[in-house]
PDB file of N, H, CA, C and O in Angstrom:
ATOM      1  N   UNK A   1     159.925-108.012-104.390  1.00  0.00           N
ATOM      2  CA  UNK A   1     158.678-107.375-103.989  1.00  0.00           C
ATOM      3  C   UNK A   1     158.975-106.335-102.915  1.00  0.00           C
ATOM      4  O   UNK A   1     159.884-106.462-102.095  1.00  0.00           O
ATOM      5  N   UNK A   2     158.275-105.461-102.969  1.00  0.00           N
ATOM      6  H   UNK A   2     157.536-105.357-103.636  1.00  0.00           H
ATOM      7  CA  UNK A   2     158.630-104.403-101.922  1.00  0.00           C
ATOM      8  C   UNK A   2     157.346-104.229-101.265  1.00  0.00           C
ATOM      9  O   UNK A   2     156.190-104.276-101.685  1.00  0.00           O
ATOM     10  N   UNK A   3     157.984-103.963 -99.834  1.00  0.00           N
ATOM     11  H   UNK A   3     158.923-103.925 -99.493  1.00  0.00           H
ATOM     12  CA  UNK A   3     156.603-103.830 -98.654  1.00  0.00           C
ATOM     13  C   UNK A   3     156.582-102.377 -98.225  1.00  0.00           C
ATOM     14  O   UNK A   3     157.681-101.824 -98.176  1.00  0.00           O
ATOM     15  N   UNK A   4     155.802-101.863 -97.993  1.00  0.00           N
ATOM     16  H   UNK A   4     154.909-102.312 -98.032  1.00  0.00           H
ATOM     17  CA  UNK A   4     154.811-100.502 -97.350  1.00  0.00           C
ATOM     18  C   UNK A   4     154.863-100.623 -96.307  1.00  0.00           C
ATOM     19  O   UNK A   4     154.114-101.544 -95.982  1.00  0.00           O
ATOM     20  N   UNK A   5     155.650 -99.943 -94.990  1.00  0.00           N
ATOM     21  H   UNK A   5     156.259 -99.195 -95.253  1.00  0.00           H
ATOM     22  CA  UNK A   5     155.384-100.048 -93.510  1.00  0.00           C
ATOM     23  C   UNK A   5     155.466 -98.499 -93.231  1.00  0.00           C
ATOM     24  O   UNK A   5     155.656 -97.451 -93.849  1.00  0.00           O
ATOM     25  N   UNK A   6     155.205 -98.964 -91.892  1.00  0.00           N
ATOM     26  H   UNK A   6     155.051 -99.815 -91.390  1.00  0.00           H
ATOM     27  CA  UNK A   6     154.675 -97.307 -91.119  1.00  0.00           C
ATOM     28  C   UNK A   6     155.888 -97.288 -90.479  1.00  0.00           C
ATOM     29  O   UNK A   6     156.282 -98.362 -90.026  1.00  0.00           O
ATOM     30  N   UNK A   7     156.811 -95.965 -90.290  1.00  0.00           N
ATOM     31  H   UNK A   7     156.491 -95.092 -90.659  1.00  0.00           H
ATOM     32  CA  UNK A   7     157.894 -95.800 -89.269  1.00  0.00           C
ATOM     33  C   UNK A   7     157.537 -94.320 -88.647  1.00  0.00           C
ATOM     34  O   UNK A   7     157.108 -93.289 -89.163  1.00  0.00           O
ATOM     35  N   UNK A   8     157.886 -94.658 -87.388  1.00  0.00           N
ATOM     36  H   UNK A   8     158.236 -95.496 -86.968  1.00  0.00           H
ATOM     37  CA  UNK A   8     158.307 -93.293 -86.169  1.00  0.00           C
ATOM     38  C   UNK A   8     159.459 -92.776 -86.088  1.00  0.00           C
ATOM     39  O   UNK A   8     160.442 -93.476 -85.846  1.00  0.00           O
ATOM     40  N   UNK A   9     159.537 -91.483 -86.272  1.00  0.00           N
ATOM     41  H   UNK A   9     158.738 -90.914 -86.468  1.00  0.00           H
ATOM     42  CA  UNK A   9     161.161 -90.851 -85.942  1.00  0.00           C
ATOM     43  C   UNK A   9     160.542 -90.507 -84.330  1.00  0.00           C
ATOM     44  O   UNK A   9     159.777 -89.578 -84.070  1.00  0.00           O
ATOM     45  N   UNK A  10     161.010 -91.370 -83.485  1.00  0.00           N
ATOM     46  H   UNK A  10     161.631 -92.124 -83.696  1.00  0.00           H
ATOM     47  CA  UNK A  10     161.476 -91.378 -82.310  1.00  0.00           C
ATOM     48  C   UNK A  10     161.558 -90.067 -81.421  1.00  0.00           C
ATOM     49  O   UNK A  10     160.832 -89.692 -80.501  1.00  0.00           O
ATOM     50  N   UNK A  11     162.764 -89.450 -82.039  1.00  0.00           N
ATOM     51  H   UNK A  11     163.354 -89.755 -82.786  1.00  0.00           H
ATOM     52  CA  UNK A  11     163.175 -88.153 -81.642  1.00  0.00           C
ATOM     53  C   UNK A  11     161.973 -86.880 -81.570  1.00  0.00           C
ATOM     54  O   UNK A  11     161.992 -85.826 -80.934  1.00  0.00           O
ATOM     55  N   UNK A  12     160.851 -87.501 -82.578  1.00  0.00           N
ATOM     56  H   UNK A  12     160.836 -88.357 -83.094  1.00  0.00           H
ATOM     57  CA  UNK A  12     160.115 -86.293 -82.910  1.00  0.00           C
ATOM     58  C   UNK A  12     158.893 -86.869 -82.080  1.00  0.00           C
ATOM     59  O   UNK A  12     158.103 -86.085 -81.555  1.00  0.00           O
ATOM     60  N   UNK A  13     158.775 -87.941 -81.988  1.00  0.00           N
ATOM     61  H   UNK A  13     159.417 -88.578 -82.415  1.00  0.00           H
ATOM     62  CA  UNK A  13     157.297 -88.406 -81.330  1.00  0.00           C
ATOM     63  C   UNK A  13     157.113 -87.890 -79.618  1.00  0.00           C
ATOM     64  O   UNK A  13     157.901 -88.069 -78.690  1.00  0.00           O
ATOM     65  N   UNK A  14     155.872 -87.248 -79.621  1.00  0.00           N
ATOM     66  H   UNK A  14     155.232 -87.102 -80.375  1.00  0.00           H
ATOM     67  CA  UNK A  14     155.529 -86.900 -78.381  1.00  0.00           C
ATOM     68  C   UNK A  14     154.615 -87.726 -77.577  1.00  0.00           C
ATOM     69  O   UNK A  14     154.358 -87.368 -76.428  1.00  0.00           O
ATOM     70  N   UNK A  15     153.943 -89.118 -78.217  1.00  0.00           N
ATOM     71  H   UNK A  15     154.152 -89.408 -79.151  1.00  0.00           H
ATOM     72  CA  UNK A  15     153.228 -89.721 -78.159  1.00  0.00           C
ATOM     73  C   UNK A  15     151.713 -88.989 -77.347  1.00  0.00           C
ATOM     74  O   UNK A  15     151.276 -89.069 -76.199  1.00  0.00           O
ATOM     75  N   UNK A  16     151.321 -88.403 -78.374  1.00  0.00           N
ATOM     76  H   UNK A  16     151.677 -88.337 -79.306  1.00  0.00           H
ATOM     77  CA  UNK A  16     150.499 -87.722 -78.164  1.00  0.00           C
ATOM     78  C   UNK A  16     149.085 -88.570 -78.417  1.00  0.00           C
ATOM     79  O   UNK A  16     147.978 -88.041 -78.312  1.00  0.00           O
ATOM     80  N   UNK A  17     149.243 -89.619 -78.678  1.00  0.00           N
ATOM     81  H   UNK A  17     150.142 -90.048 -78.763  1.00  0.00           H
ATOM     82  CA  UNK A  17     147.967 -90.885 -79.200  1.00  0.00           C
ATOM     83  C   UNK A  17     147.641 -90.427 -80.146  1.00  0.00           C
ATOM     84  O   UNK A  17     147.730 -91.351 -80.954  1.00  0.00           O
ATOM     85  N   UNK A  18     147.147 -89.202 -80.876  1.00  0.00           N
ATOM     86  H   UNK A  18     147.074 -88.451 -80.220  1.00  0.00           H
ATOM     87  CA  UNK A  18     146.288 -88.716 -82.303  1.00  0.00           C
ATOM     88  C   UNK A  18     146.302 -89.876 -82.889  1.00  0.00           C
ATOM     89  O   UNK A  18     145.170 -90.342 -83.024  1.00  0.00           O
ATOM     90  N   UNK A  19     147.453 -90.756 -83.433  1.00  0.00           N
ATOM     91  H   UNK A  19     148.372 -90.378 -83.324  1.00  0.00           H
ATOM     92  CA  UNK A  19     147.536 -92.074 -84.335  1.00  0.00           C
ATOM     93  C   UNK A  19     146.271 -92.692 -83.858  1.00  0.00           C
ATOM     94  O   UNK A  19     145.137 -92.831 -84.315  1.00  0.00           O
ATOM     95  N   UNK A  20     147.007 -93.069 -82.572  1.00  0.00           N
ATOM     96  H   UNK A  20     147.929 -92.956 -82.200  1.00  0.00           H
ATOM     97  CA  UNK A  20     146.174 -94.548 -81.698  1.00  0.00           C
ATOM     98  C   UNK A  20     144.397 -94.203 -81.814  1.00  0.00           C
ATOM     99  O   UNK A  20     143.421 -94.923 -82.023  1.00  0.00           O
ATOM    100  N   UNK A  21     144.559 -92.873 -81.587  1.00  0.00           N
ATOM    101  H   UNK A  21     145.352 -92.288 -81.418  1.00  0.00           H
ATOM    102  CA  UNK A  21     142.986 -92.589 -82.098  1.00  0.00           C
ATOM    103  C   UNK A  21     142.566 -92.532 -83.295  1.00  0.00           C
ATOM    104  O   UNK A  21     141.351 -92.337 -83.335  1.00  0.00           O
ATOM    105  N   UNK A  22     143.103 -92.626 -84.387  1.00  0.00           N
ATOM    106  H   UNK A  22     144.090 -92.784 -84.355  1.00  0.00           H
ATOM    107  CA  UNK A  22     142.478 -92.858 -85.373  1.00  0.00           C
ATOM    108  C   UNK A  22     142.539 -94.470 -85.798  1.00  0.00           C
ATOM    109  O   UNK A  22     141.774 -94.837 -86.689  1.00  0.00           O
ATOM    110  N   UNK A  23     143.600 -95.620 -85.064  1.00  0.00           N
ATOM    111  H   UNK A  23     144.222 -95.322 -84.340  1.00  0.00           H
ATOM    112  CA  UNK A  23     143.459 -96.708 -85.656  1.00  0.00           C
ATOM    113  C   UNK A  23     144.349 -97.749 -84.427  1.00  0.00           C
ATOM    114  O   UNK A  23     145.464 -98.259 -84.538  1.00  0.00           O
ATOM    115  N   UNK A  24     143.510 -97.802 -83.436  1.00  0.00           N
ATOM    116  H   UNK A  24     142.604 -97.388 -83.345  1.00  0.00           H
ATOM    117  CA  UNK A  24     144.313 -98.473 -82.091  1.00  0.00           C
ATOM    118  C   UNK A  24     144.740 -99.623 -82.467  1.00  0.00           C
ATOM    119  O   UNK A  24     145.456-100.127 -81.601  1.00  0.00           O
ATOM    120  N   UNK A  25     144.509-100.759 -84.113  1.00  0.00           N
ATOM    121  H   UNK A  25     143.928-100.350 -84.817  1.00  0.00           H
ATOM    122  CA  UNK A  25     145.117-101.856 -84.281  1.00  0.00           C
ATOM    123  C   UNK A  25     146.511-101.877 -84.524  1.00  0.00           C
ATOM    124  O   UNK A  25     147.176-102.894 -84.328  1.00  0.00           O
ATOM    125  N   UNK A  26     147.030-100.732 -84.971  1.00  0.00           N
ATOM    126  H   UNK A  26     146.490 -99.906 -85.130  1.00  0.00           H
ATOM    127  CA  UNK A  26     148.105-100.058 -85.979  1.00  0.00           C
ATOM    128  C   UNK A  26     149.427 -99.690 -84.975  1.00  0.00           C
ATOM    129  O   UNK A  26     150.621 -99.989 -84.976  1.00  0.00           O
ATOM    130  N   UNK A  27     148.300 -98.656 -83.892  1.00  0.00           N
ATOM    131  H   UNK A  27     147.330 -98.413 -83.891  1.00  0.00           H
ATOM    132  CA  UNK A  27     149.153 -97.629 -83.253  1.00  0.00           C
ATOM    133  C   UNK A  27     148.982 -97.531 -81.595  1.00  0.00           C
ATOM    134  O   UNK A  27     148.069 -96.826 -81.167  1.00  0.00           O
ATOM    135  N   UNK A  28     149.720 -98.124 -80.803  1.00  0.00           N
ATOM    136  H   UNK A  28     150.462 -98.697 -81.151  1.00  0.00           H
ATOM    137  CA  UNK A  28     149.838 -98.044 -79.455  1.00  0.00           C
ATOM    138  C   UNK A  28     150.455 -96.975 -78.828  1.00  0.00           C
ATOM    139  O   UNK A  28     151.340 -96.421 -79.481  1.00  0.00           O
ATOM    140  N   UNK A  29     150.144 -96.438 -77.442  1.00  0.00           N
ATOM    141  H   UNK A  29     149.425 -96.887 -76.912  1.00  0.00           H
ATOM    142  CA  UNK A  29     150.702 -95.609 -76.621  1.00  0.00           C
ATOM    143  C   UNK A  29     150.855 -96.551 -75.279  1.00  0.00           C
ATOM    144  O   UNK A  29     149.949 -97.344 -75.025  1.00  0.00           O
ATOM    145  N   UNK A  30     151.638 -96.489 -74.698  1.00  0.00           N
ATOM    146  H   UNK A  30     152.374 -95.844 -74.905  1.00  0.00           H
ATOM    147  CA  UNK A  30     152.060 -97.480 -73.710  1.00  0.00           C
ATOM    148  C   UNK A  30     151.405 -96.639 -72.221  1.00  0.00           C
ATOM    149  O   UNK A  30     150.889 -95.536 -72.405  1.00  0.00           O
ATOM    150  N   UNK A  31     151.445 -97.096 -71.069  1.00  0.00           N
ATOM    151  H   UNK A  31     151.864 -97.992 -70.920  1.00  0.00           H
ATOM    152  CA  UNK A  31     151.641 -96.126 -69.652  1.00  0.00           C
ATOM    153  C   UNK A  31     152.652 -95.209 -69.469  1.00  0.00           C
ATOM    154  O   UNK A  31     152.605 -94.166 -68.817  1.00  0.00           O
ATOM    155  N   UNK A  32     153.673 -95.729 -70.163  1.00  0.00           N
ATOM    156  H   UNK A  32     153.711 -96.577 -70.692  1.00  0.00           H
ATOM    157  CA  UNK A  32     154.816 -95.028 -70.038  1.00  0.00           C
ATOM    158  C   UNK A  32     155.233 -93.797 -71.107  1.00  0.00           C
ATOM    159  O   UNK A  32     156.162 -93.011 -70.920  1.00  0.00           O
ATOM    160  N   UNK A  33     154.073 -93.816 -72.605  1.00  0.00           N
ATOM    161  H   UNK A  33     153.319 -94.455 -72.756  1.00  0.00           H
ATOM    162  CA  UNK A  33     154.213 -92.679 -73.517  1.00  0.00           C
ATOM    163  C   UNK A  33     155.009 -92.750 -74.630  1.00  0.00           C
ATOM    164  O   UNK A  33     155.484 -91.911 -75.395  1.00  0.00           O
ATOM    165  N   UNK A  34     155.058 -94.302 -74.519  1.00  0.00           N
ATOM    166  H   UNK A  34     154.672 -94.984 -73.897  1.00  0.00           H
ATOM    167  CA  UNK A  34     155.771 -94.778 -75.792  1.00  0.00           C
ATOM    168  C   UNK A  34     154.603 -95.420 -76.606  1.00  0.00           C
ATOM    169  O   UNK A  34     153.650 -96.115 -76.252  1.00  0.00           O
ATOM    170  N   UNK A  35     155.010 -94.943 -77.823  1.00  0.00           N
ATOM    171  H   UNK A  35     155.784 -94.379 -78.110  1.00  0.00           H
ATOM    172  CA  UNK A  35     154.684 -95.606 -78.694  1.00  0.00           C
ATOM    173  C   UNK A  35     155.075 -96.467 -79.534  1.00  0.00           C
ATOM    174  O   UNK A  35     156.251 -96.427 -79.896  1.00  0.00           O
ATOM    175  N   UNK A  36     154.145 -97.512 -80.081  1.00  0.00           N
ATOM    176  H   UNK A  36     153.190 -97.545 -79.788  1.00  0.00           H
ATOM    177  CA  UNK A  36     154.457 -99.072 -80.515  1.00  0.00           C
ATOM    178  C   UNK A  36     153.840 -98.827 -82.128  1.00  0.00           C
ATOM    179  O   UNK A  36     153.124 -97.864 -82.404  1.00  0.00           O
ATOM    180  N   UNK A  37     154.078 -99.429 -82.702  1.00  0.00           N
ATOM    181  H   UNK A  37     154.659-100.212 -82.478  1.00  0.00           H
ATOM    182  CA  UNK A  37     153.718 -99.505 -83.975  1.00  0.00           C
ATOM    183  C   UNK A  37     152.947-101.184 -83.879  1.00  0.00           C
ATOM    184  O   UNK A  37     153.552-102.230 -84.117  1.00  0.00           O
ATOM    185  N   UNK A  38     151.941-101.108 -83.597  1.00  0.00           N
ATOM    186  H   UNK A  38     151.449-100.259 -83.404  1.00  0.00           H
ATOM    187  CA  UNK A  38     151.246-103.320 -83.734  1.00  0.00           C
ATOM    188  C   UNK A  38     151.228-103.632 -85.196  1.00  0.00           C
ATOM    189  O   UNK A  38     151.380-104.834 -85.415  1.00  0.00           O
ATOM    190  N   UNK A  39     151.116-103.048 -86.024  1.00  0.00           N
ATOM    191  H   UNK A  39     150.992-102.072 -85.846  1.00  0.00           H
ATOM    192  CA  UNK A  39     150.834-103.922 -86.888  1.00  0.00           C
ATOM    193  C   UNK A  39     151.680-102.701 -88.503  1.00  0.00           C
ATOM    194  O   UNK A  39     150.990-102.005 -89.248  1.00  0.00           O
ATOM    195  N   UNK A  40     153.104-102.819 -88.572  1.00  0.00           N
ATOM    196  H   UNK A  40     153.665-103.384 -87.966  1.00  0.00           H
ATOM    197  CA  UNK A  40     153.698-101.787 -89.402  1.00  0.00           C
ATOM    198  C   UNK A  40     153.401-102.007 -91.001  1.00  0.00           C
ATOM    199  O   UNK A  40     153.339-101.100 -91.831  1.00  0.00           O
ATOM    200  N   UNK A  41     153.261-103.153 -91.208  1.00  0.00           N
ATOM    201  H   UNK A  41     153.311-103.890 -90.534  1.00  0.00           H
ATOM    202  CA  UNK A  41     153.258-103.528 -92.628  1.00  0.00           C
ATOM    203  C   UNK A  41     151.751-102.527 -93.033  1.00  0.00           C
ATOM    204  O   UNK A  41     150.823-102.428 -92.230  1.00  0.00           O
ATOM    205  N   UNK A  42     151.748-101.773 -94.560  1.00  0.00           N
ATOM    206  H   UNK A  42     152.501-101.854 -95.212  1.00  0.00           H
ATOM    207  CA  UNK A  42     150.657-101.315 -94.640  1.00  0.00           C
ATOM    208  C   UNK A  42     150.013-102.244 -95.259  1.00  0.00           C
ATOM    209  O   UNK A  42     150.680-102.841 -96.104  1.00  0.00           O
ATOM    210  N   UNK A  43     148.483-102.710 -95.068  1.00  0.00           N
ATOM    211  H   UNK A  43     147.941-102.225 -94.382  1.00  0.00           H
ATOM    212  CA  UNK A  43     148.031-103.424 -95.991  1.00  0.00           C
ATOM    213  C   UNK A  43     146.622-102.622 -96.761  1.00  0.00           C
ATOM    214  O   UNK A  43     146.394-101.504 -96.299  1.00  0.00           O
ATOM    215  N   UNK A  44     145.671-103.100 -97.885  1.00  0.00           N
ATOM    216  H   UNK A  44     145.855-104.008 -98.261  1.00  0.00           H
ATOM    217  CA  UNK A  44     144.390-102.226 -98.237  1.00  0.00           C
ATOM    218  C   UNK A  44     143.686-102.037 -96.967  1.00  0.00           C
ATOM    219  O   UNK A  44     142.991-101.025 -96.875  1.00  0.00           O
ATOM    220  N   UNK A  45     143.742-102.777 -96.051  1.00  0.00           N
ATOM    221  H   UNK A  45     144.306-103.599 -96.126  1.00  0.00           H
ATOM    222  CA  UNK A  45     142.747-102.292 -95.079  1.00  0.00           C
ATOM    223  C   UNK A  45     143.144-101.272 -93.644  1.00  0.00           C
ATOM    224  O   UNK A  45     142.444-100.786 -92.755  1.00  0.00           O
ATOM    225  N   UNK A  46     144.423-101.247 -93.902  1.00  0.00           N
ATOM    226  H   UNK A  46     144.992-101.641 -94.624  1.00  0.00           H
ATOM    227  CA  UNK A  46     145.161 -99.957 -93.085  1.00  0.00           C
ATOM    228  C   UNK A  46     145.804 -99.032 -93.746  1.00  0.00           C
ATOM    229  O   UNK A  46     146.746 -98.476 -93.181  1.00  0.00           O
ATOM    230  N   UNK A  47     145.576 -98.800 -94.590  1.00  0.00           N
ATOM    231  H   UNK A  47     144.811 -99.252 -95.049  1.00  0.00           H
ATOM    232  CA  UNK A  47     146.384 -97.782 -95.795  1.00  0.00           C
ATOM    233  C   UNK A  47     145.355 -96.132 -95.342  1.00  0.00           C
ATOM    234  O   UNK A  47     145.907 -95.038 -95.456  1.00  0.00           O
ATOM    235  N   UNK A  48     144.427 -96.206 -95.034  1.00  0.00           N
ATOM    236  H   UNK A  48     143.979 -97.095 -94.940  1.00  0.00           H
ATOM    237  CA  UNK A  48     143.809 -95.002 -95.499  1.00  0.00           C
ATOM    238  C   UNK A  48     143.849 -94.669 -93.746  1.00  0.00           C
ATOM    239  O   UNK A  48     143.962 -93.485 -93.427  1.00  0.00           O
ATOM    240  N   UNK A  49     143.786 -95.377 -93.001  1.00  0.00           N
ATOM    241  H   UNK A  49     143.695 -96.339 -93.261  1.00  0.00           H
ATOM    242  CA  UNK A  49     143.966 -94.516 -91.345  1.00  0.00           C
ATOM    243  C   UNK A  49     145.728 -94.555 -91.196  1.00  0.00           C
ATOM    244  O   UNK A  49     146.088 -93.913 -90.210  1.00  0.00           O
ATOM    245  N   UNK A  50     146.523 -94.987 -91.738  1.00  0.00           N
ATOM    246  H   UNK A  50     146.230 -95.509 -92.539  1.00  0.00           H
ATOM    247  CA  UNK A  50     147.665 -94.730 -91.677  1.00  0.00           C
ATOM    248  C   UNK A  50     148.313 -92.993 -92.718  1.00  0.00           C
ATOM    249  O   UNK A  50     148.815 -91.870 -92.658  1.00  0.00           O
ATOM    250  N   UNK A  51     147.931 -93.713 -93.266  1.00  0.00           N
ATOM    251  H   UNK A  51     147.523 -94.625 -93.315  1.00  0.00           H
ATOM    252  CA  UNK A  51     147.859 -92.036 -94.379  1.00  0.00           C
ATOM    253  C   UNK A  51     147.284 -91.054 -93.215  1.00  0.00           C
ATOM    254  O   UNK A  51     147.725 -89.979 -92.809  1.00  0.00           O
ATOM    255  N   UNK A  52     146.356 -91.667 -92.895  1.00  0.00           N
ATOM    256  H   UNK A  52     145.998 -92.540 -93.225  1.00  0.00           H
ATOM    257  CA  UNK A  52     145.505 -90.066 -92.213  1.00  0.00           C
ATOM    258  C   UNK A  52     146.268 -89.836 -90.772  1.00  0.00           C
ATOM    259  O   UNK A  52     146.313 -88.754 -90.187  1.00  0.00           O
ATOM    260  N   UNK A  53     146.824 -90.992 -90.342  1.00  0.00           N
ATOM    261  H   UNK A  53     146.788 -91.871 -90.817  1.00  0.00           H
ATOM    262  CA  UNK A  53     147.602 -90.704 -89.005  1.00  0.00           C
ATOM    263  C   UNK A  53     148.508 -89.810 -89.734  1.00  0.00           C
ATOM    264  O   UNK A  53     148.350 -88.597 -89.594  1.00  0.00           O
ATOM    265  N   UNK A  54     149.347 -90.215 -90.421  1.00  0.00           N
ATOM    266  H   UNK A  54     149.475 -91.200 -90.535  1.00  0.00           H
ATOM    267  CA  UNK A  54     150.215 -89.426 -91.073  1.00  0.00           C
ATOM    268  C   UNK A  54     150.418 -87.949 -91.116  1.00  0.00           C
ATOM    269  O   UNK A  54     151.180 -87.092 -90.669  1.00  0.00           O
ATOM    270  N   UNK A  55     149.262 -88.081 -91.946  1.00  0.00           N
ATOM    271  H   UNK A  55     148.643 -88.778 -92.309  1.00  0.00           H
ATOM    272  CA  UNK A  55     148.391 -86.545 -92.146  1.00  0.00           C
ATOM    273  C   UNK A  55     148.363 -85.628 -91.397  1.00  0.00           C
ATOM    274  O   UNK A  55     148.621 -84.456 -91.671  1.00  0.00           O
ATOM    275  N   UNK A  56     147.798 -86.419 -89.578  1.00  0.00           N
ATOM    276  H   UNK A  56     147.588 -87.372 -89.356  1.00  0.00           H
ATOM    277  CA  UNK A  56     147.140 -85.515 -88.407  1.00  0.00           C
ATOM    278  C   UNK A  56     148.232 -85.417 -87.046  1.00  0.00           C
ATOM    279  O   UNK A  56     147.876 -84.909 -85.983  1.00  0.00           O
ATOM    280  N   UNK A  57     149.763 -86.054 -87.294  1.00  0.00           N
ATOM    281  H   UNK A  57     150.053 -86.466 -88.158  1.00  0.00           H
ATOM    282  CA  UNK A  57     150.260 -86.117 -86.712  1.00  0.00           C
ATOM    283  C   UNK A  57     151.175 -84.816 -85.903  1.00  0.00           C
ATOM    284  O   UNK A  57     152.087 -84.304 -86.552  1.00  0.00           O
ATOM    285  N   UNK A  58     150.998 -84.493 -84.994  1.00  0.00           N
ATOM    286  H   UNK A  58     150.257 -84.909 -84.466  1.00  0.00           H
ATOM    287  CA  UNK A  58     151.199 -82.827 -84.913  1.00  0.00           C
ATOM    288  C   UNK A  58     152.950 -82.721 -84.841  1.00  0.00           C
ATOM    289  O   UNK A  58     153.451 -81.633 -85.125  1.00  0.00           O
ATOM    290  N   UNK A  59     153.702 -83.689 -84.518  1.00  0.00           N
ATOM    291  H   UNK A  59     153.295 -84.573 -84.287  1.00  0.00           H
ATOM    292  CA  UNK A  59     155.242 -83.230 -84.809  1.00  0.00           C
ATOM    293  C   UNK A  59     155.678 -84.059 -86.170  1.00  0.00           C
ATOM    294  O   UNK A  59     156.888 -84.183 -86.362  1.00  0.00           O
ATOM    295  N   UNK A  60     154.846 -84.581 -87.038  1.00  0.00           N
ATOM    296  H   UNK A  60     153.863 -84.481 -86.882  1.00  0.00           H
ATOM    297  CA  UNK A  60     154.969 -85.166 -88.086  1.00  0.00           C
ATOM    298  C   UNK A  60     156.453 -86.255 -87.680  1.00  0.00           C
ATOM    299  O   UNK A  60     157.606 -86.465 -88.058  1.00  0.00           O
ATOM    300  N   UNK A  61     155.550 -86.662 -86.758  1.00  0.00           N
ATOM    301  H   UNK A  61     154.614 -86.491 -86.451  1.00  0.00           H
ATOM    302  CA  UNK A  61     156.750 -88.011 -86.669  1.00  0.00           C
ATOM    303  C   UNK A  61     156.583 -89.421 -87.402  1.00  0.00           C
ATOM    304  O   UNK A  61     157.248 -90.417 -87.115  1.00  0.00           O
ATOM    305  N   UNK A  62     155.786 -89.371 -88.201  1.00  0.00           N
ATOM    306  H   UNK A  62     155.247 -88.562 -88.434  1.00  0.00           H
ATOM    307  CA  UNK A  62     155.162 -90.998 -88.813  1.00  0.00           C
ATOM    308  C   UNK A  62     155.986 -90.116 -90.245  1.00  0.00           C
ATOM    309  O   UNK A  62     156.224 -88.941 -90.527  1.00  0.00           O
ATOM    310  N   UNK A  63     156.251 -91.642 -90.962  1.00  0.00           N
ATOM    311  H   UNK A  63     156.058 -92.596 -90.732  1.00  0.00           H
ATOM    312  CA  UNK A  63     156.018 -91.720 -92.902  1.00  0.00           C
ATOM    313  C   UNK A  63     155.653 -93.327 -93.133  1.00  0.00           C
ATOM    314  O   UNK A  63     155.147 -94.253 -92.499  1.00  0.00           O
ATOM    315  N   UNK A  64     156.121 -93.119 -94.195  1.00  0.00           N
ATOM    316  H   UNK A  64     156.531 -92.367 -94.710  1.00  0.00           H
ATOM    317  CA  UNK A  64     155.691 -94.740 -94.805  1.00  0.00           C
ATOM    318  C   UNK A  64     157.729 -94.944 -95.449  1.00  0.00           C
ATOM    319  O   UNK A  64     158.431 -94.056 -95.934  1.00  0.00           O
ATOM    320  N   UNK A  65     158.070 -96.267 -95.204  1.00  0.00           N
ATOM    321  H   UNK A  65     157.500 -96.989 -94.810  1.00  0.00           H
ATOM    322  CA  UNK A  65     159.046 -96.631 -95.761  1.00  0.00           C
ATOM    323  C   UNK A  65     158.613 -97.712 -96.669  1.00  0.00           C
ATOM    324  O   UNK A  65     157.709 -98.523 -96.467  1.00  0.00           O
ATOM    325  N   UNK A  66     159.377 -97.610 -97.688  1.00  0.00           N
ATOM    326  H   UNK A  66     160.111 -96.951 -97.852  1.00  0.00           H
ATOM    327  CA  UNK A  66     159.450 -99.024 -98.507  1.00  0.00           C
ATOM    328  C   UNK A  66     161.063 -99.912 -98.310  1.00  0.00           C
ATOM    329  O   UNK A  66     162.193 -99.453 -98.144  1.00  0.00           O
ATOM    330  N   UNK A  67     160.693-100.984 -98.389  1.00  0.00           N
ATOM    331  H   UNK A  67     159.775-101.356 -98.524  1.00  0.00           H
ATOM    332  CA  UNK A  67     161.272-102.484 -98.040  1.00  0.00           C
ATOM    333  C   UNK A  67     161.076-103.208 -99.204  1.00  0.00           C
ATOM    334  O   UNK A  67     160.035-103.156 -99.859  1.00  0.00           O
ATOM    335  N   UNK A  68     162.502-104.201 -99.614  1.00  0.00           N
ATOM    336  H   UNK A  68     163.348-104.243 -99.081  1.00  0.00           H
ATOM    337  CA  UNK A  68     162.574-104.579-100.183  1.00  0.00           C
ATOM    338  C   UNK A  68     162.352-106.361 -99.261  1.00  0.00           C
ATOM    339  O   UNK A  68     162.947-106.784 -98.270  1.00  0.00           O
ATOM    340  N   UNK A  69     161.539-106.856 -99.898  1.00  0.00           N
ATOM    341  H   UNK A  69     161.056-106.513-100.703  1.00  0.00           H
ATOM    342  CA  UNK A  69     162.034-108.304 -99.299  1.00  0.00           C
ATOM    343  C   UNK A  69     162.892-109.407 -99.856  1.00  0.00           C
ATOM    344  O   UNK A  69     163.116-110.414 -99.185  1.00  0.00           O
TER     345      UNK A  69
END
């Protein structure tokens, strides 16, 4: 079975929150300007604000990986 998760390229993230604002269960910004991924696995009920983080991310640092389990 293969799983759907959300990944950050690091290098590119400015942690600019845009994510965290579209889905604060998903996507954290810390005090410090890091960002956390809470909850990476995509499921039906985070699929469509993850896509759209995706979407609205201004250094296009998010994708979706697939995983094999």
């Amino acid at each position: 079975m293969t799983t759907r998760k959300v990944a950050v390229d690091y290098g590119l993230c400015e942690a600019n929150a845009v994510c965290m604002g579209i889905n604060p269960e998903v996507f954290q910004v810390d005090d410090e300007d890091n960002l956390h991924i809470l909850k990476p696995e995509i499921t039906p009920e985070t699929e469509r604000d993850v896509l759209e983080a995706i979407r609205r991310c201004p250094r296009q640092a998010l994708s979706i990986v697939e995983e094999d389990d």
